[in-house]
C-alpha positions in Angstrom: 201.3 146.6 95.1 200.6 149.2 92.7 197.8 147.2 91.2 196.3 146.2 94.7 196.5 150.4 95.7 194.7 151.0 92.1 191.6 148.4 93.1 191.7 150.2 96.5 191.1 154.2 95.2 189.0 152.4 92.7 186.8 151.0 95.0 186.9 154.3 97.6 185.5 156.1 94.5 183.1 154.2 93.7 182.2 154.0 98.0 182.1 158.0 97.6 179.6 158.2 94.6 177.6 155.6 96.1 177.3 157.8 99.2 176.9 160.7 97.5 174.0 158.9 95.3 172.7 157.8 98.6 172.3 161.0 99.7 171.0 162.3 97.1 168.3 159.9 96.8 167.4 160.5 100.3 167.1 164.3 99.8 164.6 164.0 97.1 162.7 161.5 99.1 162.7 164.5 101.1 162.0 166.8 99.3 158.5 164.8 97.5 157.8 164.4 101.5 157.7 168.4 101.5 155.9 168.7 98.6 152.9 166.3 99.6 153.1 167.5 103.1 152.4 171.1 101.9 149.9 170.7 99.4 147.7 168.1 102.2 147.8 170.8 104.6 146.5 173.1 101.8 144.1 171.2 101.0 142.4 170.4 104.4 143.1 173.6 106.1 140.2 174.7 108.0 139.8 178.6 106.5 137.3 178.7 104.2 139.5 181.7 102.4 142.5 179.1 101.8 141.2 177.1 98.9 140.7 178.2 95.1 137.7 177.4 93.9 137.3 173.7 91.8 140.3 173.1 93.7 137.8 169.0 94.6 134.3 169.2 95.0 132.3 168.5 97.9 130.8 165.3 97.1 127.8 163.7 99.6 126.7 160.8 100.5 123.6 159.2 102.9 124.9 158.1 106.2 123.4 155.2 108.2 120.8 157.3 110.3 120.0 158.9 106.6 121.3 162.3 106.9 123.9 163.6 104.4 127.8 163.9 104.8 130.5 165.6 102.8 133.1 164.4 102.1 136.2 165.4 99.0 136.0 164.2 95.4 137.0 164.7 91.8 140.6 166.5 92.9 141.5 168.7 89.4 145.1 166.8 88.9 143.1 163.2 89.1 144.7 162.0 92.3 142.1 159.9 94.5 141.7 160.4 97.6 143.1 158.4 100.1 140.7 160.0 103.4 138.2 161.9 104.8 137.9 164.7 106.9 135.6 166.5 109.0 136.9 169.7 108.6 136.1 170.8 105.0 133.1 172.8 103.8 131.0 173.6 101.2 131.7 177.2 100.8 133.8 177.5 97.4 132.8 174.1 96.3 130.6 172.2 93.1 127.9 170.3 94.7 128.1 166.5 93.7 125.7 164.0 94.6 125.7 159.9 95.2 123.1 158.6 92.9 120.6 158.3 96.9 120.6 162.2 97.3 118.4 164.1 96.2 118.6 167.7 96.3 115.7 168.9 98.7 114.1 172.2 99.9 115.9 173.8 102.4 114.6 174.1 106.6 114.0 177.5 105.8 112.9 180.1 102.9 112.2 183.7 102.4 108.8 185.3 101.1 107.6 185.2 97.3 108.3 188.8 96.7 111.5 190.5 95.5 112.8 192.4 98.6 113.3 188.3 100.4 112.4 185.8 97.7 114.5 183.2 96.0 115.4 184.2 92.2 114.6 181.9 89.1 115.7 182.0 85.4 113.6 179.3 83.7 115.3 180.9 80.0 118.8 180.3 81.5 117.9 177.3 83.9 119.0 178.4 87.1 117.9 179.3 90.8 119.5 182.1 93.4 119.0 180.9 97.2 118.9 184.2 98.9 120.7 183.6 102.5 119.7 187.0 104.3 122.7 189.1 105.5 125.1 187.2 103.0 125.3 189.8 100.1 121.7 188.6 98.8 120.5 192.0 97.5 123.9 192.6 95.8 123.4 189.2 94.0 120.0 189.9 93.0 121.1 193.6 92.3 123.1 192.1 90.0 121.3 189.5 88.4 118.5 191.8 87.6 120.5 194.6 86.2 122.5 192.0 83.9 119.2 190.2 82.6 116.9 192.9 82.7 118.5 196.0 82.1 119.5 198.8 84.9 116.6 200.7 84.5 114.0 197.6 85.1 113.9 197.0 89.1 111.5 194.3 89.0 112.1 192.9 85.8 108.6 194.2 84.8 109.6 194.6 81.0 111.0 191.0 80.0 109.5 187.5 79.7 109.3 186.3 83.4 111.1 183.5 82.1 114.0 185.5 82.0 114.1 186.0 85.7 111.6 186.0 88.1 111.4 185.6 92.3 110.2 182.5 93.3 109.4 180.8 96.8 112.7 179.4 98.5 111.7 176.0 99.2 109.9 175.7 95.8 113.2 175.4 93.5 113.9 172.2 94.7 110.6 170.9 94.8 109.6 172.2 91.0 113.0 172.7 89.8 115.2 170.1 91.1 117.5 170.3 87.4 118.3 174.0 88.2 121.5 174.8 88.5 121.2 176.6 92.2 123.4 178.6 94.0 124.2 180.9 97.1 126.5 182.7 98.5 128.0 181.9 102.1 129.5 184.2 104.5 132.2 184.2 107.8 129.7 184.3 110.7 131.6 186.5 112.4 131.4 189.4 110.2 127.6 188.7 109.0 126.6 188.8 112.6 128.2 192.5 112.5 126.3 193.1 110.0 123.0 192.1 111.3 123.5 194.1 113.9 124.3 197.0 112.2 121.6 197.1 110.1 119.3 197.5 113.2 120.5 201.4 112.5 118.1 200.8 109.2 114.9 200.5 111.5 112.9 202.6 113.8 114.7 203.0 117.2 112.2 201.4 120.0 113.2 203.5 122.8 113.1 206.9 120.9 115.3 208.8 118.4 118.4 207.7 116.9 120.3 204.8 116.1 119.3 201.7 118.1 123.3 200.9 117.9 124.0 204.2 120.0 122.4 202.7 122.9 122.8 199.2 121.8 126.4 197.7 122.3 127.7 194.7 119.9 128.3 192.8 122.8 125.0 193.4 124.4 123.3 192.3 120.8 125.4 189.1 120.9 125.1 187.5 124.1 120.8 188.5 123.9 118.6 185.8 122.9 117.8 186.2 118.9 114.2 186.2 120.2 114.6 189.0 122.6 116.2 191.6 120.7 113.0 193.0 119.7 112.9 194.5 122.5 115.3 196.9 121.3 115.0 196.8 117.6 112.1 196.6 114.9 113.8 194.1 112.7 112.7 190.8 111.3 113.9 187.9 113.3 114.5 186.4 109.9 117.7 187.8 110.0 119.2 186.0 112.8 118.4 183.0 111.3 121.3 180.4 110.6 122.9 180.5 106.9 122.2 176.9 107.1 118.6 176.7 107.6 118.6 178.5 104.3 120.7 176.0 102.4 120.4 172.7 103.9 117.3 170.5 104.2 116.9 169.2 107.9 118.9 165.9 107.0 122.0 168.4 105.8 121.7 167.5 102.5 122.4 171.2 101.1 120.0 172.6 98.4 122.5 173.9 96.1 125.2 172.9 93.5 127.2 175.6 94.3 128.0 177.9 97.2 130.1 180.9 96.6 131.7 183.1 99.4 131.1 186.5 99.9 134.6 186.8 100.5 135.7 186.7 97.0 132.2 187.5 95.5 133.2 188.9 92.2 135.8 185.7 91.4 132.9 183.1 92.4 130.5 185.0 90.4 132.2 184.5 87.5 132.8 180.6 88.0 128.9 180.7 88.7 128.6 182.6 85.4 130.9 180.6 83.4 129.1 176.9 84.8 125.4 178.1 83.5 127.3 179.9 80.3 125.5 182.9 80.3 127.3 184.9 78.1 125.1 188.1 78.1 125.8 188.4 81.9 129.4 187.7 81.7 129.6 190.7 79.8 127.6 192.8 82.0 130.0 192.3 84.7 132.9 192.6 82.3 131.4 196.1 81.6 130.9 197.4 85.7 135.0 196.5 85.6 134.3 192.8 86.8 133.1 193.8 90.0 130.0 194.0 91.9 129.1 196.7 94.2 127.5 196.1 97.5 123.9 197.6 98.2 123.6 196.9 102.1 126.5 199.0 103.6 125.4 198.8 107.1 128.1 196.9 108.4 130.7 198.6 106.3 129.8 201.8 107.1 129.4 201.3 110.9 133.2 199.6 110.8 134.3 202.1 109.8 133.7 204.2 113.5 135.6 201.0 115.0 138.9 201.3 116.5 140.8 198.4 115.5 138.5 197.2 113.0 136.1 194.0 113.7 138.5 192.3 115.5 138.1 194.9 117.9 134.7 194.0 118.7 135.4 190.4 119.4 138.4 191.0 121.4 136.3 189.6 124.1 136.6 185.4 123.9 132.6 185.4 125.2 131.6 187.5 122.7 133.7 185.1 120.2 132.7 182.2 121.9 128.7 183.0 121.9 128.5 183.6 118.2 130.6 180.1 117.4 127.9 178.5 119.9 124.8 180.0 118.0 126.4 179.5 114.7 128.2 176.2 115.1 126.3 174.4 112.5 127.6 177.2 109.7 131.1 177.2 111.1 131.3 173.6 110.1 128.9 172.7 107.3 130.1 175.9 105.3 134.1 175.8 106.3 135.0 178.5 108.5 137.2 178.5 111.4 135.9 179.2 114.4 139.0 181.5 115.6 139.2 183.6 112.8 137.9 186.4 113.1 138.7 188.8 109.6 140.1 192.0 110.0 137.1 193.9 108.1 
């Protein structure tokens, strides 16, 4: 008896640990559940503003009717992909290409001169895509000022092959082995700014700013090619950020789009990629940041109530500029209900 009631606690032992394993094993399946639960909703969340940078690259490929797709690639830990998805973008991302795309000019490209041209260094073998209203005279500010001192505005002093403006659509046709960039920016907030710049321009009903008279909402839900009837402002500026990145097949002109968002952090990954060292330390010595040079839009929010989600407390007024600007909502990455605080 005693034997048989020793086999018998024995085995209700060995039951217990075995349950207790059991569980065990089931709460780290769990757990590794949690893990890779978390980190694919990281990944594929639609906020541009959720992703480090090199976090995968935005690899592209030719689709069937021969326009260009992205899709994710060369993930920094080495784990493949197992899917796509259609909502990712390009902003924050490494441009690489299927050996059947080729990088082309973009629909759309500024003027030859410095005020709207693209930016070349043939010395440090890159290309600037200036998007107008995305913090392109900040970027050129700064490229100018790290390259060819602060006191040279047009670069007059150095070789031209240090930097020099250069016809948008040209890079890709002459310089295709550039390493080209831009910078990107939420739609929401670069369509306050374009109409706050308006404030920059003569007034075509008489003194003042065009923006007293002028409401946001009014700007928004006018035609792009009607608002000149209020304001003397290039129409260039209404212009989408993709027609001044993307050829008309969507196959982006770039290698790398940075976010205005976190300008100074993709600045330096910019920096860093082409290795220049001597403009590295340039923005090492203004404190690793780089200072603004259009403040319309900041300095009108300011006057807001609220701040800019204020102004598109309205859903029409949100809903007109995600129907205008669709095609940079999704090719770039940003969500189409988030409007930023500032």
């Amino acid at each position: 008896m005693r034997l048989k009631k020793h086999v018998q606690n024995h085995q209700h032992k060995v039951q217990i640990t075995l349950n207790h394993s059991i569980v065990l094993i089931w709460m780290l399946i769990g757990l590794i559940g949690l893990v890779w639960l978390c980190t694919t909703l990281y990944l594929f969340k639609y906020d541009v503003n959720s992703f480090p940078v090199k976090q995968w690259d935005a690899c592209v490929r030719k689709t069937n009717d021969g326009q260009c797709e992205i899709y994710p690639c060369n993930r920094q830990d080495g784990v493949p992909f197992q899917t796509t998805s259609d909502r990712i973008g390009y902003a924050g991302r490494f441009v690489s290409r299927d050996v059947n795309v080729e990088k082309q000019p973009m629909r759309s490209g500024g003027g030859s001169q410095w005020a709207s041209a693209c930016v070349i260094s043939d010395k440090y073998k890159f290309a600037y895509i200036h998007i107008l209203k995305s913090g392109g005279s900040a970027t050129k500010e700064f490229l100018r000022k790290s390259l060819c001192g602060e006191d040279d505005p047009h670069c007059k002093r150095v070789d031209p092959s240090v930097l020099r403006p250069i016809a948008c659509r040209q890079i890709a046709k002459e310089h295709p082995d550039y390493f080209t960039f831009s910078f990107g920016r939420n739609p929401f907030s670069r369509m306050y700014s374009m109409y706050s710049m308006m404030d920059g321009f003569p007034h075509k009903e008489g003194a003042g700013h065009v923006t007293d008279t002028v409401s946001f909402s009014k700007f928004v839900m006018t035609e792009p090619k009607k608002r000149n009837a209020f304001t003397k402002m290039s129409s260039s500026h209404y212009l989408a950020q993709t027609d001044f990145t993307f050829s008309r097949d969507l196959c982006p002109s770039f290698d790398f789009l940075g976010r205005v968002e976190h300008f100074d952090q993709d600045m330096r990954v910019i920096l860093e990629h082409i290795d220049a060292k001597v403009m590295i330390d340039y923005l090492d010595s203004i404190g690793g940041t780089v200072n603004p040079v259009n403040t319309w839009g900041s300095n009108k929010k300011k006057s807001i109530s609220g701040g800019l989600q204020a102004e598109y407390s309205s859903p029409e007024i949100r809903d007109r500029v995600v129907d205008i600007y669709k095609r940079d909502f999704d090719l770039l990455g940003y969500a189409w209900h988030d409007v930023p605080s500032t």
